[in-house]
C-alpha positions in Angstrom: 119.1 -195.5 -224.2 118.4 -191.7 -223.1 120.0 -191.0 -219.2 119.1 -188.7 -216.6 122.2 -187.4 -214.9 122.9 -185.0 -211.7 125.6 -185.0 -209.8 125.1 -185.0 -205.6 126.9 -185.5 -202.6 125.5 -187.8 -200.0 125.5 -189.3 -196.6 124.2 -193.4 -196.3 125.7 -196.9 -196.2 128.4 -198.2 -198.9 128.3 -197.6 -202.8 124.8 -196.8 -204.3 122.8 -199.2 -202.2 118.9 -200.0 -202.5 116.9 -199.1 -199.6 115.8 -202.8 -198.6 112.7 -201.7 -197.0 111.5 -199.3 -200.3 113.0 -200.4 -203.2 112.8 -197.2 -204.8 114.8 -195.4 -202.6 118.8 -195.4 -203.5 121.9 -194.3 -201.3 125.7 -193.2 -201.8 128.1 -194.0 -199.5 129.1 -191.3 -196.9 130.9 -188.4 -198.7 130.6 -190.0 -202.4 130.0 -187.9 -205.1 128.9 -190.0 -208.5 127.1 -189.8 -211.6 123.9 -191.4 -211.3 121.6 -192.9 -214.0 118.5 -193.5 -214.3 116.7 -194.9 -217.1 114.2 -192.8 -219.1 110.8 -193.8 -218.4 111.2 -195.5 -214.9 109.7 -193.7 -212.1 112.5 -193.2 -209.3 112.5 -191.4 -206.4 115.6 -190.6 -204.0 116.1 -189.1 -201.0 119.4 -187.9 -199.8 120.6 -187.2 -196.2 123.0 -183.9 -196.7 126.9 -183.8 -195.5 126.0 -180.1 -194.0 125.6 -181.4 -190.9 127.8 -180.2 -188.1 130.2 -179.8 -191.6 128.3 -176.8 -193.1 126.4 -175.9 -190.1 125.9 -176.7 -186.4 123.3 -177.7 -184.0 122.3 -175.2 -181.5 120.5 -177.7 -179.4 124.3 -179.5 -179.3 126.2 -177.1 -177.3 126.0 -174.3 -179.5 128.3 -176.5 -182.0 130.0 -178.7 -179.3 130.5 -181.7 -182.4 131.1 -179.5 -185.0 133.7 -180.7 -187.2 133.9 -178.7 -190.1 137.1 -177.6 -192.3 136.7 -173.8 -191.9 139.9 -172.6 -190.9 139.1 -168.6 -190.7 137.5 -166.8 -188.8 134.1 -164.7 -189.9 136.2 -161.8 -191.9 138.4 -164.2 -193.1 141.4 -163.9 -190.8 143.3 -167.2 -190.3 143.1 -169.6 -187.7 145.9 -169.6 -185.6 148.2 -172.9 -186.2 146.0 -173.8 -188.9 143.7 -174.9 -186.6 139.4 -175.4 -187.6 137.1 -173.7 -186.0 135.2 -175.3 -183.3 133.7 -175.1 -179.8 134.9 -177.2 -177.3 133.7 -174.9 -174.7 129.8 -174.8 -176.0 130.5 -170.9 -176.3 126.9 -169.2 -176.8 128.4 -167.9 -180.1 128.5 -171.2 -181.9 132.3 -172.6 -183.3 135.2 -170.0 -183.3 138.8 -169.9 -183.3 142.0 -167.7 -182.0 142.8 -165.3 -184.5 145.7 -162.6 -184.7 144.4 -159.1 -184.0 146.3 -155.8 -182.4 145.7 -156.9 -179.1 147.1 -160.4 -179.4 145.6 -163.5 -179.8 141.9 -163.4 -179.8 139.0 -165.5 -179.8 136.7 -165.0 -182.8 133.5 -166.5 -183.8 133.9 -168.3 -187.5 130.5 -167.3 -188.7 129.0 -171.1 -189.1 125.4 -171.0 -189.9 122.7 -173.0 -187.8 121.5 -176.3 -189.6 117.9 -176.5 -190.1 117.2 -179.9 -191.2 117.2 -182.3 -188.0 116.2 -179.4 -186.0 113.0 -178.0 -187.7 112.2 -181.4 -189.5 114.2 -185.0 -189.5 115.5 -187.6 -191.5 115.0 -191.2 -191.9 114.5 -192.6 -188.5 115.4 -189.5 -186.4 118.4 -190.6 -185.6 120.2 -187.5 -186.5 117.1 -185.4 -184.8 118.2 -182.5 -182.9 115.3 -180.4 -182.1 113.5 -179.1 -179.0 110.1 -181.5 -179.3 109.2 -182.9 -176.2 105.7 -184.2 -176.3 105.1 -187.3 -178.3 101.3 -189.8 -178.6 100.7 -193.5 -176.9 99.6 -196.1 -178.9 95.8 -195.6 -177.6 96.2 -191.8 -179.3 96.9 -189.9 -176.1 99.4 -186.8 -176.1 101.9 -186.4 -173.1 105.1 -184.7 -172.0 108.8 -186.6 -172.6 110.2 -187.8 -169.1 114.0 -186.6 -168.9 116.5 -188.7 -170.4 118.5 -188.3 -167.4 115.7 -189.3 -165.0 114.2 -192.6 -163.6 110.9 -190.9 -163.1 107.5 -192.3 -163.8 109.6 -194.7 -165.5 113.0 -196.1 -164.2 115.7 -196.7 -167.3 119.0 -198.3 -167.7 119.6 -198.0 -171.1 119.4 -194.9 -173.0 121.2 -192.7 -171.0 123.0 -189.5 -171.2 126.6 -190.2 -171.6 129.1 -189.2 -174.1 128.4 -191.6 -176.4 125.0 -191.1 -176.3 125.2 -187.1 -176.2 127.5 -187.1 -179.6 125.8 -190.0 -181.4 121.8 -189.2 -180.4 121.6 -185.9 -178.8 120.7 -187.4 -175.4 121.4 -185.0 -172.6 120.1 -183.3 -169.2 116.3 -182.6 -171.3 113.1 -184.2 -172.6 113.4 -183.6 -176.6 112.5 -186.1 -178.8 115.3 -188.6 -180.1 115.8 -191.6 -181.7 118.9 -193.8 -179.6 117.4 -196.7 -180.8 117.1 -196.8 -184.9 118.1 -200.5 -185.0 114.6 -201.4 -183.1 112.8 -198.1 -183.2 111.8 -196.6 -186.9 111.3 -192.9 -185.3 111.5 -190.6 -182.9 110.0 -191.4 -179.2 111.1 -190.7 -175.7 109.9 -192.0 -172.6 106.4 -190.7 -171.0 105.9 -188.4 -168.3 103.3 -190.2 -167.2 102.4 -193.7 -165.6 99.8 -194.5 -167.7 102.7 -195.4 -170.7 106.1 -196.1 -171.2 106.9 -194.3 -174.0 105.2 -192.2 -176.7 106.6 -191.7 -180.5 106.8 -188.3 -181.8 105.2 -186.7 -184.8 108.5 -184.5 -186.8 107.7 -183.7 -190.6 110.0 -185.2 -193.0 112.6 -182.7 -194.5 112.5 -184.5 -197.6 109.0 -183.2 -197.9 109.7 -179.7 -196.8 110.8 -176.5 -198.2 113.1 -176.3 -195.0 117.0 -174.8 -196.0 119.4 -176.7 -194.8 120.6 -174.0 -192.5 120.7 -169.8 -191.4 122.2 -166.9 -190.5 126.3 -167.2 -189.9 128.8 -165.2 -192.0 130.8 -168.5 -192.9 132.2 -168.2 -196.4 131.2 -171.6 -197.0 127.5 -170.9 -196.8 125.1 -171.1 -199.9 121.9 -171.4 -200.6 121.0 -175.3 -200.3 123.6 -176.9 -201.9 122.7 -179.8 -202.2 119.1 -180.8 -202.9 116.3 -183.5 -202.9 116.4 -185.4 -206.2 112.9 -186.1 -207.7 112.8 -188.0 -211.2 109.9 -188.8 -212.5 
């Protein structure tokens, strides 16, 4: 038998793993890389869920990079980290993940260059989970369009779960705001947020697939680990 073959790299759940709900989906377990084949003639289609996230690029929306967790250890013009340390932004510093460099003046805080991710801020994956961008309007079930009530509020509609806390800020991107998120992927399939209104709970949120768009992963930044989408969609037909 003739194989298709291309190498990728991959975020999911254990080994190469069917997607129960469409069997024609197939995942790698988080940071695999593999060989995978697919017979010639059968019509496959798989999506991947890139490792640039807050790895390759960081989230704006997110503290300017606050859970950015990259290896980089140099600055923008390539000038080592001091004590070998990664750049990041502990202090959400406007200027996105940076570390303490060497220069004449003495130690010195320097921005890394880390480009801005794209994907789960201009378009999401899967169930939204990962979402990170600045939506905040979302449609009832009857069709209607209203605003997103604050995460952080109990107005129209009065909330214990679902908060912002830690937890909830690094895993969802809950925080003081209204965006669209998904906190809930076990029950909820996409992105929704409570209503600002009392005529609903909640309302879901239309957010294009990235899968589906000609999105790059991320922009801008100087980081010497930036390319031009490096890993891709895989489409076999």
């Amino acid at each position: 038998k003739q194989w298709y073959q291309r190498r990728v790299a991959i975020t999911a759940g254990g080994a190469w793993v069917i997607n129960p709900g469409k069997s024609n989906q197939v995942y790698l377990k988080e940071g695999a890389t593999s060989m995978l084949k697919v017979e010639q003639g059968k019509q496959l289609e798989i999506r991947i869920k890139p490792v640039m996230t807050n790895k390759w690029c960081y989230f704006e929306h997110d503290g300017h990079g606050k859970y950015f967790s990259g290896s980089q250890v140099t600055d923008a013009l390539g000038r080592e980290c001091l004590g070998g340390s990664h750049c990041s932004n502990p202090d959400d510093d406007p200027s996105g993940p940076y570390c303490m460099v060497n220069t004449t003046s003495g130690p010195t805080k320097s921005t890394c260059g880390i480009p801005r991710c794209i994907w789960d801020v201009e378009c999401k994956q899967g169930n939204g989970e990962t979402y990170r961008g600045n939506l905040e309007r979302g449609q009832s079930e009857q069709g209607h369009e209203y605003e997103c009530q604050g995460w952080g509020q109990d107005f129209p509609h009065a909330h214990f779960y679902f908060r912002p806390t830690a937890f909830t800020e690094a895993k969802y991107g809950l925080g003081m705001h209204n965006y669209c998120r998904n906190p809930d992927p076990q029950r909820q399939p996409g992105l929704w947020c409570y209503a600002n209104t009392f005529y609903t709970e909640y309302v879901t949120c239309k957010v294009e697939e990235c899968s589906l768009t000609k999105h790059p992963y991320f922009e801008g930044g100087q980081s010497k680990y930036q390319s031009n989408r490096a890993v891709s969609d895989i489409h076999l037909k």
